[in-house]
N, C-alpha and C positions, 0 to 999 in steps of 0.2 A: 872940517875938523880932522885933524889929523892923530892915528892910536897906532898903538903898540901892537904888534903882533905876539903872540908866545915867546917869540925868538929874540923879546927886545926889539927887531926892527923894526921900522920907520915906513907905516902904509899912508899913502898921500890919498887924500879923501877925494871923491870925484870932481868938487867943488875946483879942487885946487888941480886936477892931475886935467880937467876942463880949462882951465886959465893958461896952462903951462902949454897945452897943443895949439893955446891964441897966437903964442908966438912964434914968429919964423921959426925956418929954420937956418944956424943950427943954434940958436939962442934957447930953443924948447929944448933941445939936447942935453946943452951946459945947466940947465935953469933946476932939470931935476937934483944933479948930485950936491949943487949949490943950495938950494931949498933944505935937501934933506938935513947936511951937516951944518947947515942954518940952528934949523928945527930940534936938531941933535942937541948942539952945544948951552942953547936953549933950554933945552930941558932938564939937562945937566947939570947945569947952573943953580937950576930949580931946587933940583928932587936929590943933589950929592951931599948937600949940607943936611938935609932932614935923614938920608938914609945912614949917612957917616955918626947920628947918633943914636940912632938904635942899634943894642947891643943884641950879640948872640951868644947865646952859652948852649951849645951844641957840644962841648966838652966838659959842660957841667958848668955849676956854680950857686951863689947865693944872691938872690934878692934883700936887702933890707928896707926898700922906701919903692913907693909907686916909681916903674921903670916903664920906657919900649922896648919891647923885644923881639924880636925874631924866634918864633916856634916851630920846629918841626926841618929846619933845614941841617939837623942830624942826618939826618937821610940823605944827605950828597953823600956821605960819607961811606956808603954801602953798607950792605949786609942787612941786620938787623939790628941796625944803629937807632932805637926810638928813644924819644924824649921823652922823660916823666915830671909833673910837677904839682907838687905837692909841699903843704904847709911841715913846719916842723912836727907838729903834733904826729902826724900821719905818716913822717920818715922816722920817728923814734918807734913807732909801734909797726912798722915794715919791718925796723932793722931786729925786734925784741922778737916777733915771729920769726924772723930767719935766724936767729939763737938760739929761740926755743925749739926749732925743726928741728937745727943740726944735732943737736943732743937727741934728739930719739935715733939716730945713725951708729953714735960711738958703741 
């Protein structure tokens, strides 16, 4: 079985990295980068159509109807970029405290 490393890249399982030293050389050579960009393209094929329709609103937004999303990748963005989420109920009574705060300021 062949997995992902953190880095995205491409760890060949021993099964396979066992098969690939069966063969001469320098066929065991060429066999890894050829496997790997095999396996690669493969899986891209896979996982680019399911990933290209999950949305992110890392810049904000609104949900109306059951979505995929992408949570929390605010945070490539640096700093103290976090995501919050929360129903309307809960952003109108967020925004009525922070009105009623600013008045005890003036």
């Amino acid at each position: 079985m062949e997995l992902l490393s953190e880095q995205n890249e491409l760890v060949l399982s021993p099964g396979t990295i066992q098969y690939i030293s069966a063969l001469s050389f320098p066929a065991n050579i060429v066999a890894i980068p050829v496997i790997t960009i095999a396996i690669n393209a493969d899986a891209n094929a896979i996982t680019d159509p399911i990933i290209s329709t999950i949305l992110s609103f890392s810049a904000g937004g609104r949900i109306d109807q059951p979505t995929t999303v992408i949570i929390g990748d605010g945070s490539r963005l640096g700093g103290r970029n976090r995501e919050w989420i929360s129903n309307d109920s809960q952003l109108i009574a967020t925004v009525q405290m922070a009105g009623a705060n600013s008045n005890l300021w003036q």
